[in-house]
C-alpha positions as MATLAB code, in Angstrom:
seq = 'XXXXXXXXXXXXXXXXXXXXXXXXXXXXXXXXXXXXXXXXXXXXXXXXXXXXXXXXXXXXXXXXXXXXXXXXXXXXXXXXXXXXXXXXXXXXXXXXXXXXXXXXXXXXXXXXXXXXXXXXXXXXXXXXXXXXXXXXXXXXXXXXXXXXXXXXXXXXXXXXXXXXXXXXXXXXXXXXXXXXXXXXXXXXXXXXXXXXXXXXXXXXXXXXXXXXXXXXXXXXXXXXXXXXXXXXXXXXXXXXXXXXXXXXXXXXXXXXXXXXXXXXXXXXXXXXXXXXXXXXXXXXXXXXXXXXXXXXXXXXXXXXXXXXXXXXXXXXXXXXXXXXXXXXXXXXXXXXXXXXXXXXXXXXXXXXXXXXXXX';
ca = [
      61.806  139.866   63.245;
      61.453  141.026   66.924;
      63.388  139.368   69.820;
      61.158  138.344   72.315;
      61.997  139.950   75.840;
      61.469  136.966   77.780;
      64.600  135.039   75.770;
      66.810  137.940   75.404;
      66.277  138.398   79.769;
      67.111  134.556   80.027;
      70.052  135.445   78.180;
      71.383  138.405   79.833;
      70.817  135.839   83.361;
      73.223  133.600   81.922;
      75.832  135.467   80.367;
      76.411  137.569   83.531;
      75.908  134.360   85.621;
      78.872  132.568   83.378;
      80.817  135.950   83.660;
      80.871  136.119   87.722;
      81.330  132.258   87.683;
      84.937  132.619   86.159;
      85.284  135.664   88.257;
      84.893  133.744   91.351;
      86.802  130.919   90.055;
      89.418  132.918   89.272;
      89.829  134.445   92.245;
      89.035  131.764   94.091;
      92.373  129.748   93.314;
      94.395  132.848   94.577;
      93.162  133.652   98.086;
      94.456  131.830  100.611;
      92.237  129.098  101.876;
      94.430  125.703  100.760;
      96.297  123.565  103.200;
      99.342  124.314  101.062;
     100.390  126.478   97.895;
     103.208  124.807   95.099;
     104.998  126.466   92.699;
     107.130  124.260   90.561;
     109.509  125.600   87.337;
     110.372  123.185   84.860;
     112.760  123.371   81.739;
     112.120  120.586   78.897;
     114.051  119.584   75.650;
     111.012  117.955   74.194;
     107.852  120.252   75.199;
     105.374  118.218   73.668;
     105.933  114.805   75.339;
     106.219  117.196   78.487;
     102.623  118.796   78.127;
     101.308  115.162   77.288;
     102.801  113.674   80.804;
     101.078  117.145   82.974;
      97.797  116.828   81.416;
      97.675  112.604   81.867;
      98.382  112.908   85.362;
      95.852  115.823   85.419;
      93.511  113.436   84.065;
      94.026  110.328   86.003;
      94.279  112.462   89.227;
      90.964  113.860   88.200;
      92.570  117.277   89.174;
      90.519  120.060   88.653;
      92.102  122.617   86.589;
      91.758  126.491   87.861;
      93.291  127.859   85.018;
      95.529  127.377   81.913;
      97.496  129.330   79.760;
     100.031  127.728   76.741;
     101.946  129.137   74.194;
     104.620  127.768   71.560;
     107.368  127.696   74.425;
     105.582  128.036   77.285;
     102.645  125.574   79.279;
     101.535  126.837   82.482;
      98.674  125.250   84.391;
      96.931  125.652   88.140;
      95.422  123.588   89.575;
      93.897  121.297   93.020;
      95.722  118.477   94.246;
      94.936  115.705   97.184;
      97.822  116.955   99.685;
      98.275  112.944   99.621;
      99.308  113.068   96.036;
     101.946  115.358   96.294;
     104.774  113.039   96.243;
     102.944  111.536   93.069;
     103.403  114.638   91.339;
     106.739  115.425   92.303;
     108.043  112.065   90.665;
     105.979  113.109   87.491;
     106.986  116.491   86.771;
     110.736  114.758   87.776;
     110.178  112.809   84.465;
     109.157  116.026   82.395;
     112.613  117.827   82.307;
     114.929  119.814   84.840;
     113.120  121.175   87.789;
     114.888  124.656   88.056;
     112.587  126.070   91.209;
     110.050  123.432   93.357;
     108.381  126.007   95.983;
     105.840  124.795   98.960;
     104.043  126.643  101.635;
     101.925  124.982  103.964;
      99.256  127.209  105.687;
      98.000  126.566  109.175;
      94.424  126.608  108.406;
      92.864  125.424  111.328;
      94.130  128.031  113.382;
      92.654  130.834  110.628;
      89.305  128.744  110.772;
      89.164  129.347  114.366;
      89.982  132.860  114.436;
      87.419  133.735  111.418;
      84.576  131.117  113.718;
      85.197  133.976  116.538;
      85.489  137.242  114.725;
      81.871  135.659  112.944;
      80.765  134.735  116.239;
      81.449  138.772  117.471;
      80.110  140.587  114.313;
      77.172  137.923  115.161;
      76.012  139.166  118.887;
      77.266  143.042  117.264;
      74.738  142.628  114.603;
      71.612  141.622  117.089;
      72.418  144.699  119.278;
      72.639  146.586  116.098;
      69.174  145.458  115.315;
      67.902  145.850  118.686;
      68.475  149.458  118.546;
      67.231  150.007  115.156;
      64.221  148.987  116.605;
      64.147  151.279  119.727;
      65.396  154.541  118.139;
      62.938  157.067  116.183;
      65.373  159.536  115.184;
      65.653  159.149  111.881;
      69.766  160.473  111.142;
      70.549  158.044  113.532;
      68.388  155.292  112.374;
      70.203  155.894  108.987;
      73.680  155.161  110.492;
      72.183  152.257  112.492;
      71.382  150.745  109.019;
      74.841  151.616  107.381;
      76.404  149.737  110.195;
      74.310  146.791  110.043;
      74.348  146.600  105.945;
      78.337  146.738  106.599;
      78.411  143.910  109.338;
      75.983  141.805  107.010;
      78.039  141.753  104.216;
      81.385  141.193  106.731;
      79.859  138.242  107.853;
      78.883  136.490  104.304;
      82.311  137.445  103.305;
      83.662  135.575  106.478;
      81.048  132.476  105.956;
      82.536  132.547  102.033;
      85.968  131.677  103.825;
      84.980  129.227  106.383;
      83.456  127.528  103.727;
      86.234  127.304  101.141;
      88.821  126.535  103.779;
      86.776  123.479  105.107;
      86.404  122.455  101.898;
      89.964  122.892  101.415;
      91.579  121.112  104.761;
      93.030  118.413  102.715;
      93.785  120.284   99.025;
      96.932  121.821   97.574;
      97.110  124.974   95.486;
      99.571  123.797   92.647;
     101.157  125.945   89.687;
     103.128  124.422   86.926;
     105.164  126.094   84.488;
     106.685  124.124   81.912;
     109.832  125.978   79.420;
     110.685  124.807   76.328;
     114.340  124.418   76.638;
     115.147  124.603   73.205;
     113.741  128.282   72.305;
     113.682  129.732   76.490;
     116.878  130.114   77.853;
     117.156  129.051   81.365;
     119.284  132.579   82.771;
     119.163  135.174   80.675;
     121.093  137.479   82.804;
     125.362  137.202   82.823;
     125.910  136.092   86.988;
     129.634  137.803   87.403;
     131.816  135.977   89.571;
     135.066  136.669   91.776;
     137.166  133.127   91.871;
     141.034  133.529   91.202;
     142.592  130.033   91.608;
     145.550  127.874   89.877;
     145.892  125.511   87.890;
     148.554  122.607   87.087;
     148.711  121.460   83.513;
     150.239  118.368   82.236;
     150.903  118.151   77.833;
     151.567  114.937   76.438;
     153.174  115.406   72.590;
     151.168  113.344   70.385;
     154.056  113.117   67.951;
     157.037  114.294   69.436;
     160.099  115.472   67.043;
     164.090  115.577   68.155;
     164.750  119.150   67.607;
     161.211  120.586   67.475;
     160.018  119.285   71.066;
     159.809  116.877   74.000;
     157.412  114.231   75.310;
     156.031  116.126   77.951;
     155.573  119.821   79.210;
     153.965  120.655   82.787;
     153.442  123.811   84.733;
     151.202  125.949   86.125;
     148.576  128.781   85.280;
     146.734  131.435   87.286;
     143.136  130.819   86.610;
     140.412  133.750   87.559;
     136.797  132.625   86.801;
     134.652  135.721   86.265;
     130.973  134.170   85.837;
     129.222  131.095   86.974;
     128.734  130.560   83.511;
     131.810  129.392   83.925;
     134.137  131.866   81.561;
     136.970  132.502   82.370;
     141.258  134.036   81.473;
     144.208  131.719   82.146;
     147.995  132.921   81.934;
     150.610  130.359   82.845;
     153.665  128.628   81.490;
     154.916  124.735   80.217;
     158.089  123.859   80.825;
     159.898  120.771   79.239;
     160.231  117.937   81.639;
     163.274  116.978   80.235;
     166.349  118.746   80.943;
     167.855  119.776   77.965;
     171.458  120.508   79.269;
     171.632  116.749   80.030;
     171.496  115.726   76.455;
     174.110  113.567   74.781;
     176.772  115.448   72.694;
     175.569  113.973   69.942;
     171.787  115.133   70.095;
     173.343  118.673   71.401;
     172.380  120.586   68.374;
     168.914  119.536   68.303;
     168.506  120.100   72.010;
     169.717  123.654   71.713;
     166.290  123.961   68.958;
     163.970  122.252   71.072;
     161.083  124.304   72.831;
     161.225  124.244   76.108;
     158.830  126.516   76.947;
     155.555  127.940   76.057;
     153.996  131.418   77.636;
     150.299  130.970   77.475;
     147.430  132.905   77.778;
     144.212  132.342   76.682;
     140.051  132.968   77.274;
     137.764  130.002   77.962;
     134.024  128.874   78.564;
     132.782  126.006   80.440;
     129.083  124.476   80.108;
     127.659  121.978   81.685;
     125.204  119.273   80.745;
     121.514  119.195   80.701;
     121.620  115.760   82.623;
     124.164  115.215   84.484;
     123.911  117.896   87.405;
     123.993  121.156   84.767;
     126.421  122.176   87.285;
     123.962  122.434   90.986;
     125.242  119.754   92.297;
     127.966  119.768   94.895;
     129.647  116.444   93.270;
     130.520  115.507   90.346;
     129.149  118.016   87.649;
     130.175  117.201   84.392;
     130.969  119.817   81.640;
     132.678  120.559   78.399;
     134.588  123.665   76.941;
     136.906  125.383   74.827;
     139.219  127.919   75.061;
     141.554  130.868   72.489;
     144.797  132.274   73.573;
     147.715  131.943   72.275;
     151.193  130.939   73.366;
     155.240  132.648   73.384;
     156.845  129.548   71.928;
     160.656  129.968   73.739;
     163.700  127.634   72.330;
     166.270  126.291   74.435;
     168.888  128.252   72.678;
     166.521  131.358   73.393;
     166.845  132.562   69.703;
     163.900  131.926   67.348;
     161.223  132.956   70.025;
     157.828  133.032   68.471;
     154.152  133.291   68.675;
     150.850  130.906   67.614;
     147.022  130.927   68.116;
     146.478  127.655   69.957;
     142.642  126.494   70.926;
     141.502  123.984   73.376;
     138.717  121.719   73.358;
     137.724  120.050   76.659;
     135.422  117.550   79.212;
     135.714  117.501   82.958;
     134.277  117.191   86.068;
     134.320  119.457   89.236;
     135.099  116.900   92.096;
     133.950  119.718   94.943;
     131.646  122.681   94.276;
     130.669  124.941   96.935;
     129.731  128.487   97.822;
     133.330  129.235   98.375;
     135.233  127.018   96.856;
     135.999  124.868   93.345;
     137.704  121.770   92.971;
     138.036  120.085   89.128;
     139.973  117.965   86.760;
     139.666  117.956   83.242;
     141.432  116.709   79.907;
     141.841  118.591   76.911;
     143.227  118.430   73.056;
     145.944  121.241   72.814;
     146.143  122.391   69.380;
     148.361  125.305   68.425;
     147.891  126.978   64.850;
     151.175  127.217   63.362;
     153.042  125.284   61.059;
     154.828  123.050   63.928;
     151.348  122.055   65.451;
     151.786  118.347   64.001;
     154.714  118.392   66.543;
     153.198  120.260   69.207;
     149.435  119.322   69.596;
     148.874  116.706   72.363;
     146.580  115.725   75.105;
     146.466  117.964   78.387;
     145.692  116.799   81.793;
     144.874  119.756   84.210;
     143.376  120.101   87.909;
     142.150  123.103   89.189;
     141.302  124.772   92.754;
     139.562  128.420   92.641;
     137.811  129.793   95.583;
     135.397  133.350   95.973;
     137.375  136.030   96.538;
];
């Protein structure tokens, strides 16, 4: 069977006319003839419901979408947007997940409007000279360049008519790009941010079950605390001392005293993370976070003999009251839990405040 020319011309026509149709399109979204250009980076812990609330604003906005791309963790869409509706969006996407980067540039198109009116205007009145002189001259060299010079101006000026009309069209329209992250499976920072932040640290421990002869009710002291990411991790190396003065004691409880701990050496490594919801640590107020920390601890006597050393781990929440460039103010409480055979006696809640600043 033979394919008749006149169908398989009709169908070249089209396919190259659909081909330079996305071309342009695609091109068209990234020159720069909008009022404005967003750029907007969003993180999500459920991706799905996240896609669903993009695409039904796209859809009730009657947004038209430039281009689209989606993956299992990834959904990233451009598209045009009423500058009035800006705000709009903003409080949508704000529903989606954690904005990590919100971007806008507005472009003063009017002024570039005018400037391209005038430079079309000028290739304009160059073009009729051009023409005019085609006309006149007979050498043929020179009528040559004459006609490179007016094929180039021709085409300059339906470039420049291209761009007047797209940013007239455009006076009112925003250039928007979304990207929305899974959470779950596309970590937010891949990359280790190293920090300089020495600081101190005072540290309360309350004995949950406090023994005559093993320990006291309370220890407190302090701890040099150097913060070496924003993450935040961190090493700690301080001391607890027994509030309770031991050479005060009753005769009677003298012996025990003598085997009481009244001091632990610590040092230990720790890692702080904050929340997904609650500031995940940008805020300057009142970011909340949780850890843990390893290290272990010089248990001292009050008789000095028997010295020894546990393990001990930490598990904590707190908040950082201040958080600036420069400096970092937070409390926190934590369960103190050494691993050794006396920890029944020893574990307890800790109370602890912090100040660290950049160094």
């Amino acid at each position: 069977m033979k394919n008749n020319p006149f169908t398989l011309k009709i169908f070249l026509i089209i396919s190259i006319s659909t081909l330079f149709s996305n071309l342009v399109k695609a091109q068209y979204y990234e020159q720069d003839v909008y009022s404005a250009t967003k750029y907007v980076t969003i993180y999500t812990s459920d991706f799905v419901t996240g896609k669903k609330i993009l695409n039904n604003y796209l859809s009730n906005k009657k947004c038209e979408v430039l281009n689209q791309e989606i993956n299992t963790r990834t959904f990233e869409v451009s598209f045009q947007l009423n500058e009035n509706l800006v705000g709009s969006l903003d409080s949508a996407l704000g529903l989606i997940g954690y904005i990590t980067n919100s971007t806008q540039n507005n472009n003063n198109n009017k002024l570039k409007v005018k400037k391209l009116e005038a430079e079309l205007e000028d290739n304009t009145y160059k073009l009729e000279k051009m023409r005019n002189k085609y006309k006149l001259d007979s050498n043929a060299n020179s009528r040559k360049n004459i006609e490179f010079s007016i094929e180039n101006l021709e085409e300059n000026n339906r470039r420049i008519s291209r761009n007047l009309k797209q940013m007239k069209e455009n006076y009112q329209t925003v250039f928007v790009k979304v990207t929305i992250n899974d959470e779950l499976s596309t970590p937010t920072n891949s990359k280790i941010a190293f920090a300089k932040m020495p600081g101190l640290t005072y540290n309360r421990l309350y004995i949950e079950n406090q023994k005559n002869g093993i320990s006291t009710n309370l220890y407190a002291g302090y701890s040099m605390k150097y913060i070496f990411t924003k993450g935040k991790s961190y090493f700690q190396i301080g001391v607890l001392k027994s509030a309770t003065d031991l050479s005060k004691v009753t005769k009677y409880d003298s012996v025990k005293a003598k085997n009481t701990i009244n001091e632990f050496f610590t040092f230990e490594f720790g890692q702080d993370f904050y929340t997904r919801y609650f500031g995940r640590g940008n805020r300057k107020f009142f970011n909340l976070y949780s850890g843990y920390s390893i290290g272990g601890a010089i248990i001292n006597q009050a008789n000095d003999l028997n010295t020894r050393f546990a393990a001990f781990t930490n598990l904590s929440m707190g908040v950082e009251l201040l958080k600036t460039k420069h400096i970092l103010l937070d409390v926190k409480g934590s369960y103190f839990l050494p691993l050794a055979d006396i920890n029944r006696n020893t574990r307890g809640i800790m109370l602890s405040g912090s100040f660290n600043f950049v160094f």
